[in-house]
C-alpha positions in Angstrom: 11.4 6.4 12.4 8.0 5.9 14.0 5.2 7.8 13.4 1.9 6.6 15.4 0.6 9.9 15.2 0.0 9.3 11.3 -1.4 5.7 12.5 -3.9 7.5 14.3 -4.6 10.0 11.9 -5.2 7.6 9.3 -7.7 5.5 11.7 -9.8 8.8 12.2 -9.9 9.4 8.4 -11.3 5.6 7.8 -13.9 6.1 10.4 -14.7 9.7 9.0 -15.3 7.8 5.7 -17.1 4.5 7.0 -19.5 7.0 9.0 -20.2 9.6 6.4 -20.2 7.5 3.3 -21.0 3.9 4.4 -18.7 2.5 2.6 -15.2 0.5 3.3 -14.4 0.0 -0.4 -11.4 -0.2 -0.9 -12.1 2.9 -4.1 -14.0 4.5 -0.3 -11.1 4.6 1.8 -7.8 4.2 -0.3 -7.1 7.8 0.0 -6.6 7.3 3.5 -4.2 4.5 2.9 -2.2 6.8 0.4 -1.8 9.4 3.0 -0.6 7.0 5.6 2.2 5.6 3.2 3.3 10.0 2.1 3.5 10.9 6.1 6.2 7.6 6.1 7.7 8.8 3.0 7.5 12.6 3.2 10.8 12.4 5.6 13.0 10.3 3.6 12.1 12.8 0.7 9.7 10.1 -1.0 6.4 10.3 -2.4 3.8 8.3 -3.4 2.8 8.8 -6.8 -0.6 7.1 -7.8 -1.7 5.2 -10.9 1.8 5.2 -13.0 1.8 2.1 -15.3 5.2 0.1 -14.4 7.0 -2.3 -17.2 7.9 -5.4 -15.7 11.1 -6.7 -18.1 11.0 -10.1 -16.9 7.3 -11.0 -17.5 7.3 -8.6 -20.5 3.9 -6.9 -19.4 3.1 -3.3 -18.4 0.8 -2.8 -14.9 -0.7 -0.1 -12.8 -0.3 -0.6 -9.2 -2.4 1.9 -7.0 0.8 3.7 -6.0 4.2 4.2 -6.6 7.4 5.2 -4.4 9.6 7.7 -6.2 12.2 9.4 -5.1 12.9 13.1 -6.7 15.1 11.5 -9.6 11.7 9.6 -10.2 13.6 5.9 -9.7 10.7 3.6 -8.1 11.2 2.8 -5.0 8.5 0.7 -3.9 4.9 -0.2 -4.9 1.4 -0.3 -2.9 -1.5 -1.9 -3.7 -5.0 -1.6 -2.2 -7.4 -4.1 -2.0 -11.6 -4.8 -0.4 -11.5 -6.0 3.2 -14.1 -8.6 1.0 -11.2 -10.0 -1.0 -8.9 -12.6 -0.1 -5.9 -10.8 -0.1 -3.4 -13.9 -0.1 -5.4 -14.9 -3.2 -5.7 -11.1 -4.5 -1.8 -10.7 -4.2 -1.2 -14.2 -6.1 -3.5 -12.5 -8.8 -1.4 -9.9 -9.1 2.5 -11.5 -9.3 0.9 -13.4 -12.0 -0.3 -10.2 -13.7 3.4 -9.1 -13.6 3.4 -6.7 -10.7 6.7 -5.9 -9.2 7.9 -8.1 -6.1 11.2 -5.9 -5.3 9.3 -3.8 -2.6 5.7 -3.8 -2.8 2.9 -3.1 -0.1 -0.3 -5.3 -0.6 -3.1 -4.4 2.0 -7.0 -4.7 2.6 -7.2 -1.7 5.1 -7.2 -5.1 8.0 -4.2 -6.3 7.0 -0.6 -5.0 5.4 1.6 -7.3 4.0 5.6 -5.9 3.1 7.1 -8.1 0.0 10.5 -7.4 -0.9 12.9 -9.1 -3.2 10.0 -12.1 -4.4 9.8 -13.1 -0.5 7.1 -12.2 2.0 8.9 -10.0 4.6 5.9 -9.2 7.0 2.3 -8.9 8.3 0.9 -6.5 10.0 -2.5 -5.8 11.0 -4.2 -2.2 11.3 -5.3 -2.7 14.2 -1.7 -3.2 16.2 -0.3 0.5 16.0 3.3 -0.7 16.7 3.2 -3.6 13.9 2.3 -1.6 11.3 4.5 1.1 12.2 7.3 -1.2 11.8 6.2 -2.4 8.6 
C-alpha cells in the first residue's frame, strides 16, 4: 500500500525542524521518523510503540530499541532504530546486533538512509531522498 503523501509529509516535518531548531540530531528529528513509520502502520492496525525494553532469549540480554511494532494483542512485530546522519550506520547497526537487538524485522536508519533487516539478513536500502524506494521499504 503506498503512501507518498506521508513521505512528503514527513520531509516537510524534518525541514520544519532543521529550520526552526538547527538541528538534524537524530533526538532533533526522530519524531518525524516515528510518525512516518505510524501512517505505514496505522492501516494494518499497527502501532509504533516507543522505548519498550525487548528480551532477546538467544543472547540472554534485555535492550531498548527506539520503537517497537505491536499489534493490538501487543505481539512485536518489528523494531526501528534511529540513528545521527554523523554515524556510520553500517558500523552503528553492527553495534547493535552485538548488543542483542532483535534481527527478525528491524528498521535501522540515519534520516539519509533506511535499511529493512529481517530474519538476520539485510533485505533492503533505501534512501530518503527516493520517494518510491523508501515507500517500498
Amino acid at each position: 500500500m503506498s503512501n507518498l503523501g506521508s513521505i512528503h509529509t514527513y520531509r516537510s516535518e524534518v525541514d520544519r525542524i532543521i529550520r526552526f531548531g538547527g538541528s538534524t540530531k537524530e533526538t532533533s528529528i526522530r519524531r518525524a521518523v516515528f510518525n512516518l513509520i505510524n501512517a505505514y502502520a496505522r492501516p494494518r492496525d499497527l502501532l509504533l510503540v516507543e522505548e519498550l525494553d525487548y528480551f532477546n532469549p538467544r543472547r540472554h540480554k534485555r535492550v531498548t530499541p527506539d520503537g517497537t511494532l505491536k499489534n493490538i494483542l501487543r505481539i512485536d512485530q518489528g523494531f526501528w532504530e534511529s540513528k545521527d546522519t554523523h554515524d556510520d550506520l553500517t558500523e552503528e547497526i553492527a553495534k547493535k546486533f552485538d548488543r542483542g537487538y532483535p534481527d527478525s524485522n528491524i528498521l535501522f536508519e540515519d534520516s539519509q538512509t533506511a535499511i529493512l533487516y529481517q530474519d538476520g539478513a539485510r533485505l533492503l536500502t533505501a534512501p530518503f531522498a527516493q520517494a518510491e524506494s523508501l515507500d517500498e521499504l
